[in-house]
C-alpha positions in Angstrom: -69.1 54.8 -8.4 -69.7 54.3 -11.8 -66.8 55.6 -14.6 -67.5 56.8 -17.3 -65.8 56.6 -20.7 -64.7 59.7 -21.9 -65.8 59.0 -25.7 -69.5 58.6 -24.6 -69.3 62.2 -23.0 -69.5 65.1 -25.6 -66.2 67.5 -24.1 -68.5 70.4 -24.3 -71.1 69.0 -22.4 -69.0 67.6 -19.8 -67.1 70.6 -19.1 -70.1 72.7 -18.7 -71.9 69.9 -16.5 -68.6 69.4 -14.3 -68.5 73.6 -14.1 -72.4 74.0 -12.9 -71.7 71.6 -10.0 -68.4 73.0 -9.1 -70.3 76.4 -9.4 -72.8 75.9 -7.3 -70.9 74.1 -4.6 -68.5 77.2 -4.8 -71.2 79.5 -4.2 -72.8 77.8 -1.5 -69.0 77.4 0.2 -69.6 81.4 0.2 -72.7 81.9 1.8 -71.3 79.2 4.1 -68.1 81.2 5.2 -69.6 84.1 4.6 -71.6 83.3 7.8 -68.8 82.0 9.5 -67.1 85.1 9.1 -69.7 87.0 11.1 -68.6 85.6 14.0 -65.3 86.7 14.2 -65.9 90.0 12.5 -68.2 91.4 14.7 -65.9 90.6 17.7 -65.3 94.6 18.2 -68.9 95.3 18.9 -69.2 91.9 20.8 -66.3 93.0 23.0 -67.4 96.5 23.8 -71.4 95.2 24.0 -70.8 92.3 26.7 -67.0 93.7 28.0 -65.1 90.4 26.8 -61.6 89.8 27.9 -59.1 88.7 24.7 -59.2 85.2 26.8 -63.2 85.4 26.6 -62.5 86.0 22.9 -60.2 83.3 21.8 -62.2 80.7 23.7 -65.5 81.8 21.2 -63.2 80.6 18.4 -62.1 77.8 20.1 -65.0 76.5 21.0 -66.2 77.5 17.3 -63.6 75.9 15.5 -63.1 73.0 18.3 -67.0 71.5 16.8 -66.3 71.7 14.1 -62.4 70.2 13.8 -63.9 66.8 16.4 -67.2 66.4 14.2 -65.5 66.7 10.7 -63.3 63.6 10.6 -66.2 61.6 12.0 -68.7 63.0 9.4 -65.8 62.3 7.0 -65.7 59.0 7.6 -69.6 58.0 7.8 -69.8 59.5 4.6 -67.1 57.5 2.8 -69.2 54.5 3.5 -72.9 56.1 4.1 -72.7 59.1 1.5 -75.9 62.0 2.6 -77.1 63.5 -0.4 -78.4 65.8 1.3 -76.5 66.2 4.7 -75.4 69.6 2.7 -78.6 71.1 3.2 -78.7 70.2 6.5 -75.7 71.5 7.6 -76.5 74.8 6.6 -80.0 75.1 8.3 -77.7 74.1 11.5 -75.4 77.5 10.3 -78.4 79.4 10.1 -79.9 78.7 13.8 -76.5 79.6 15.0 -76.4 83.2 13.2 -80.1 84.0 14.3 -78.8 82.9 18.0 -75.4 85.3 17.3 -78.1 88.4 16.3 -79.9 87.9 19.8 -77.7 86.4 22.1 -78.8 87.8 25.7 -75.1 86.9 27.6 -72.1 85.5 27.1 -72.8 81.9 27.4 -75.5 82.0 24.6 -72.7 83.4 22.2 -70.9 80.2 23.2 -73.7 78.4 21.5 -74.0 80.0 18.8 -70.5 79.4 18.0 -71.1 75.3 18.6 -74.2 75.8 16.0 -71.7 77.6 13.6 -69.7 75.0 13.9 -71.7 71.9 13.9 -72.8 72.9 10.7 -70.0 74.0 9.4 -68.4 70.5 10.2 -71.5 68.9 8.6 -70.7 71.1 5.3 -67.3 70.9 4.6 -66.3 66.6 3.8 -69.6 66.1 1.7 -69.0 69.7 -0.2 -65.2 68.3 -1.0 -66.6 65.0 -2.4 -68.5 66.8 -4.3 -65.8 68.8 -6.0 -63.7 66.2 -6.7 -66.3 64.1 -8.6 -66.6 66.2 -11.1 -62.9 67.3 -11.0 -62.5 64.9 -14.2 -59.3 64.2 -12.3 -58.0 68.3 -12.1 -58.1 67.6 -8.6 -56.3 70.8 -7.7 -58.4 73.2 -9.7 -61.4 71.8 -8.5 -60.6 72.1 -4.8 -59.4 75.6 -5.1 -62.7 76.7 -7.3 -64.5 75.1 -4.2 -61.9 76.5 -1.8 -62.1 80.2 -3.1 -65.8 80.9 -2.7 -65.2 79.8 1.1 -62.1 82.6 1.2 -64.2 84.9 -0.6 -67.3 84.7 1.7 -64.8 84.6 4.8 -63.7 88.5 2.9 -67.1 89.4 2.9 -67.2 89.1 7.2 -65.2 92.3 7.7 -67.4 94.3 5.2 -70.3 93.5 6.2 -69.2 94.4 9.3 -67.9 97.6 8.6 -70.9 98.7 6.3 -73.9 96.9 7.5 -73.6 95.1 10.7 -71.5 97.2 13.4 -73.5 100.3 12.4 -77.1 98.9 13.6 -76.1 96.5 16.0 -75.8 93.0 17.0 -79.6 91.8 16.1 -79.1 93.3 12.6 -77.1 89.4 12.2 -80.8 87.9 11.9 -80.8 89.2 8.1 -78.1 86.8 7.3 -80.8 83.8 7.9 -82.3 84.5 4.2 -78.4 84.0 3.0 -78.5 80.8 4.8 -82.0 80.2 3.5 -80.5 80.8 -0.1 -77.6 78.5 0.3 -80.6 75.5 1.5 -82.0 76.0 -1.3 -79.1 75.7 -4.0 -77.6 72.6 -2.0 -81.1 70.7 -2.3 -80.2 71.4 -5.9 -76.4 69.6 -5.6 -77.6 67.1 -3.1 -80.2 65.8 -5.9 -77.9 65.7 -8.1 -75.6 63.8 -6.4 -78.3 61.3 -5.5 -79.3 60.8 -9.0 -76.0 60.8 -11.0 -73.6 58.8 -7.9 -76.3 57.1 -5.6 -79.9 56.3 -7.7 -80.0 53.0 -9.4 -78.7 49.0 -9.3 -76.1 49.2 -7.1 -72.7 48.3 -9.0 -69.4 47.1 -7.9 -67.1 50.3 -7.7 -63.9 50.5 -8.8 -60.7 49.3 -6.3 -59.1 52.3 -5.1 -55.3 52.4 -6.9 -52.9 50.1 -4.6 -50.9 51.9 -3.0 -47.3 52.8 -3.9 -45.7 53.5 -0.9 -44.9 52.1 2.5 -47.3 52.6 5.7 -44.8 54.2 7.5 -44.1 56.9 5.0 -47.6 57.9 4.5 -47.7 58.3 8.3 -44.6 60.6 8.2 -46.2 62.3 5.5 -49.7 63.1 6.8 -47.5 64.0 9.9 -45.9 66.2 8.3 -48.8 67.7 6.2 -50.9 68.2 9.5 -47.8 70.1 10.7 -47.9 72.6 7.7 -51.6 73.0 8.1 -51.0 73.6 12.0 -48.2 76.7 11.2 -50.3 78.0 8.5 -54.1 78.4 10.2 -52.0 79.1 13.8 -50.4 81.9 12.0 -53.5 82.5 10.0 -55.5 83.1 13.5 -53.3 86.2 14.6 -55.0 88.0 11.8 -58.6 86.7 11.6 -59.1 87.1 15.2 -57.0 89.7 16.2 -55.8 91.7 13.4 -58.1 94.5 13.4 -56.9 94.6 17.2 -53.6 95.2 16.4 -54.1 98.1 14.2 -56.0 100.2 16.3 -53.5 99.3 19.2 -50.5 100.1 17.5 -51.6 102.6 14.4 -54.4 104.3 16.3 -57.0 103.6 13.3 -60.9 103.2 13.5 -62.8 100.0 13.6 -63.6 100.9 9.9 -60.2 101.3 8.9 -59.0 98.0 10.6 -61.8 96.3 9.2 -60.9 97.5 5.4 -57.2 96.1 6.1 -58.9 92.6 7.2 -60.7 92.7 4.2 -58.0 93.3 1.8 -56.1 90.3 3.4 -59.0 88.0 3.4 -58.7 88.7 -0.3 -55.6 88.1 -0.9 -56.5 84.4 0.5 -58.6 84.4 -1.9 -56.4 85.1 -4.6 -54.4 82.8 -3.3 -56.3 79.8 -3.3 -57.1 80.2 -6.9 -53.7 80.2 -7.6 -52.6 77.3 -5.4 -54.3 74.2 -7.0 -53.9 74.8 -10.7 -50.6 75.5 -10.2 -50.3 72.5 -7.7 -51.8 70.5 -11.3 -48.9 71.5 -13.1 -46.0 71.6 -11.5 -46.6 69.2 -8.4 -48.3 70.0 -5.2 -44.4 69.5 -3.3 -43.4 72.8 -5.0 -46.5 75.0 -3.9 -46.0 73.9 -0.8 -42.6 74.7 -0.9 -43.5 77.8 -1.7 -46.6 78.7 0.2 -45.5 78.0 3.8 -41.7 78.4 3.7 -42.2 81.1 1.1 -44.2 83.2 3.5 -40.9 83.4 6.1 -39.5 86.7 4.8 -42.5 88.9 5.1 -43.8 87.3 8.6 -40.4 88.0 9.7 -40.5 91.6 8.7 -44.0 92.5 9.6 -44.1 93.5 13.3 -41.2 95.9 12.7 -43.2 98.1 10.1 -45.7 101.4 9.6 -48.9 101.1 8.7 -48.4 101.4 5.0 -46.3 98.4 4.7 -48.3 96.5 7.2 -50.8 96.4 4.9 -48.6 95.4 1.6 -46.8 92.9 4.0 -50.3 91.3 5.0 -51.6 91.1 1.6 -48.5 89.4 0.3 -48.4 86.9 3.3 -52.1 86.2 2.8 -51.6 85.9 -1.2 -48.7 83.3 -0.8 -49.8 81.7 2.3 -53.3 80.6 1.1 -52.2 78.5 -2.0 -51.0 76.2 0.9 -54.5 74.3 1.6 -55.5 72.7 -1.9 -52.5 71.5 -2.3 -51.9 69.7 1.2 -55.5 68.5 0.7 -55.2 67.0 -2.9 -51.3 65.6 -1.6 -52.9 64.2 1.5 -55.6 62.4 -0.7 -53.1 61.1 -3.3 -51.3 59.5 -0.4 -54.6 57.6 0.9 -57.0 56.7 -2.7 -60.4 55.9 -2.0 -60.6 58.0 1.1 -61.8 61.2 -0.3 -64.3 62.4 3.1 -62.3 60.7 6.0 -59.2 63.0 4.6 -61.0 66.0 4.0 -62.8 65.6 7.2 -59.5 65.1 8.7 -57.5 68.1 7.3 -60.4 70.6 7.5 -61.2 69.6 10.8 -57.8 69.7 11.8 -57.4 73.3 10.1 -60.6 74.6 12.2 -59.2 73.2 15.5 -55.8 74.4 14.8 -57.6 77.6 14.0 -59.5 78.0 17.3 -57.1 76.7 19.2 -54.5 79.2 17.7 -57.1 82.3 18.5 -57.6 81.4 22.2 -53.9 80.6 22.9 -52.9 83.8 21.3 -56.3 85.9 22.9 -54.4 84.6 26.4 -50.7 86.0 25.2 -52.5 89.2 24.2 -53.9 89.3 27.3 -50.2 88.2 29.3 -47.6 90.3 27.3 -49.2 92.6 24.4 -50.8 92.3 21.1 -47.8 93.4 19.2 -45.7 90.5 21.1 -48.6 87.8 19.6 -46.9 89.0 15.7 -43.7 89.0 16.9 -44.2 85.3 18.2 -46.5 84.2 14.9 -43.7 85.3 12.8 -41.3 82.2 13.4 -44.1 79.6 12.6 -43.7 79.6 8.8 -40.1 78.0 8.9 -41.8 74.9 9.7 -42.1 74.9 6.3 -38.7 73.4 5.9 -40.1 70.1 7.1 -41.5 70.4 3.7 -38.4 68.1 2.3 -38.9 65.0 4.0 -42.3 64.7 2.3 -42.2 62.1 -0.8 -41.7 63.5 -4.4 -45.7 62.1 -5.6 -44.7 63.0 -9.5 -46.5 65.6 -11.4 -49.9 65.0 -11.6 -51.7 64.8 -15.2 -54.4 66.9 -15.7 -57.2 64.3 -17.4 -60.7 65.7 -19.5 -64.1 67.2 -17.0 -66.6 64.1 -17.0 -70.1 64.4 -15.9 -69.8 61.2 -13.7 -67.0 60.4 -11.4 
């Protein structure tokens, strides 16, 4: 890829070419999540509507997030050395035969599909998407993946609304409306993926740029992305308990309606959200070792506490965990891409495939200890995970990054 100097790009101009990209792949990471979210949103009304064990449950997600964590490093890594323009758009039309299957699924086994179409496309999304964002990063790596990062968390919030408001109300097949989102979401990544082709991809072919040598030895960035996929597997293990099962647990323990759990699922998916904004920038600043500091080990206290509270301080207690806890992902992501240059989709492949499957396989291991001891017992067990973040000082001190000018070429 071709760089470009930054005296032959009026600042204004770049910033506002850089931003439209990063805006639109944002937005499209919505609609994207947003449709993901169904899924496990509506798994009240799929539980009462096909009587679904917790077990039947957790292996939805699994299977879900188990396409998508296997196809995403190997879509990762084809696009490193074959980049697909427009893969993006293709991913999503995969998302959007998935929800229209969800909306008219006849059994049990055909929600099991739907999931794997979720999934496949989801996996299809995700590595090209992050590329994306970090070309026109102009090198503020960690802002760009969380601008890119929160319109997924906010779409994910969206799930339990739409839920709540629009969805549960009329029934399952009311999830075919959700197409013309997907349809949308084509539509605007045609847009990116031409783009892409024409600033990154049309042309004479031209030598690109040796990725920077690196600085440290094989075996530590081993033990580092060891250590990494280790924070990402306490975070989205803990962070199952409440996408899949959270709304559970407060009508099982705080007798409250499927609206009223839904509302409280919603205001932590927000608080993710929040929290993802926060997490790169700040990772830009200070260093990415001190947010994660921060956003796993930092999220001990209040996990530790949580089981034992009412239902007023549950909900403070989530939000705060989900605030802190979701600055956690940009900056393992942008670390875990310092530590290997020039690999930009086989790591983001890697780490958001890894974060699925951890994902799904956290939902159906904790669906079967629901199912074996109790749903308050799956918080009480959850609440240990983020003192794994202590592992968190054997990872190498990477310096503070330097925040460089918004380019309209990468």
């Amino acid at each position: 890829m071709q760089s470009v100097n930054p005296a032959q790009v009026p600042p204004a101009q770049a910033e506002r070419t850089g931003f439209k990209i990063l805006g639109a792949i944002s937005f499209s990471h919505f609609l994207n999540d947003m449709l993901q979210s169904l899924i496990l949103a509506v798994y009240p009304l799929l539980k009462s509507e096909f009587s679904l064990s917790f077990t039947q449950i957790g292996l939805i997600t699994l299977l879900y997030q188990l396409t998508a964590s296997l196809l995403q490093p190997l879509v990762g890594l084809y696009t490193d050395r074959n980049p697909k323009p427009y893969s993006l758009p293709m991913g999503m039309a995969c998302s959007m035969a998935g929800i229209v299957l969800l909306a008219f699924a006849p059994n049990y086994a055909m929600l099991l599909v739907a999931a794997a179409l979720l999934g496949t496309g989801s996996s299809i999304f995700h590595p090209e998407s992050s590329r994306v964002a970090r070309l026109v990063s102009g090198g503020r790596h960690g802002l760009a993946q969380s601008i890119f990062q929160v319109g997924g968390n906010a779409g994910s919030a969206m799930g339990p609304l739409l839920a709540a408001w629009f969805i549960i109300p009329r029934g399952q097949d009311s999830l075919a409306w959700f197409a013309l989102a997907a349809l949308l979401a084509m539509v605007v990544l045609y847009q990116v993926g031409a783009w892409y082709k024409r600033q990154h991809l049309s042309g004479p072919r031209k030598a690109r740029p040796a990725a920077p040598a690196p600085t440290l030895s094989r075996g530590t960035v081993t033990g580092s992305m060891a250590i990494l996929l280790t924070l990402l597997f306490s975070k989205y293990f803990y962070m199952a308990s409440f996408t899949s099962y959270y709304t559970f647990y407060l009508m099982h323990r705080f007798d409250v309606s499927v609206q009223a759990a839904q509302m409280h699922l919603f205001a932590f998916l927000i608080a993710v959200a929040l929290g993802t904004i926060l997490g790169g920038p700040i990772g830009d600043r200070i260093g990415r070792k001190k947010v994660i500091w921060g956003s796993i080990l930092g999220v001990a206290p209040f996990a530790l506490v949580l089981p034992y509270v009412g239902l007023a301080w549950t909900g403070v207690l989530s939000f705060v965990i989900g605030l802190i806890l979701a600055s956690a992902f940009s900056a393992i992501l942008v670390f875990a891409q310092e530590l290997m240059p020039g690999k930009v989709g086989t790591v983001s492949g890697l780490f958001f495939g890894f974060a699925f499957g951890m994902g799904g396989l956290g939902a159906a291991v904790l669906g079967k200890v629901a199912d074996v001891t109790s749903i308050e017992y799956v918080y009480h067990l959850c609440s240990f995970l983020p003192l794994l973040g202590l592992l968190t000082a054997f990872l190498p001190d990477l310096g503070r990054p330097r925040a460089k000018p918004v380019l309209a070429k990468a």
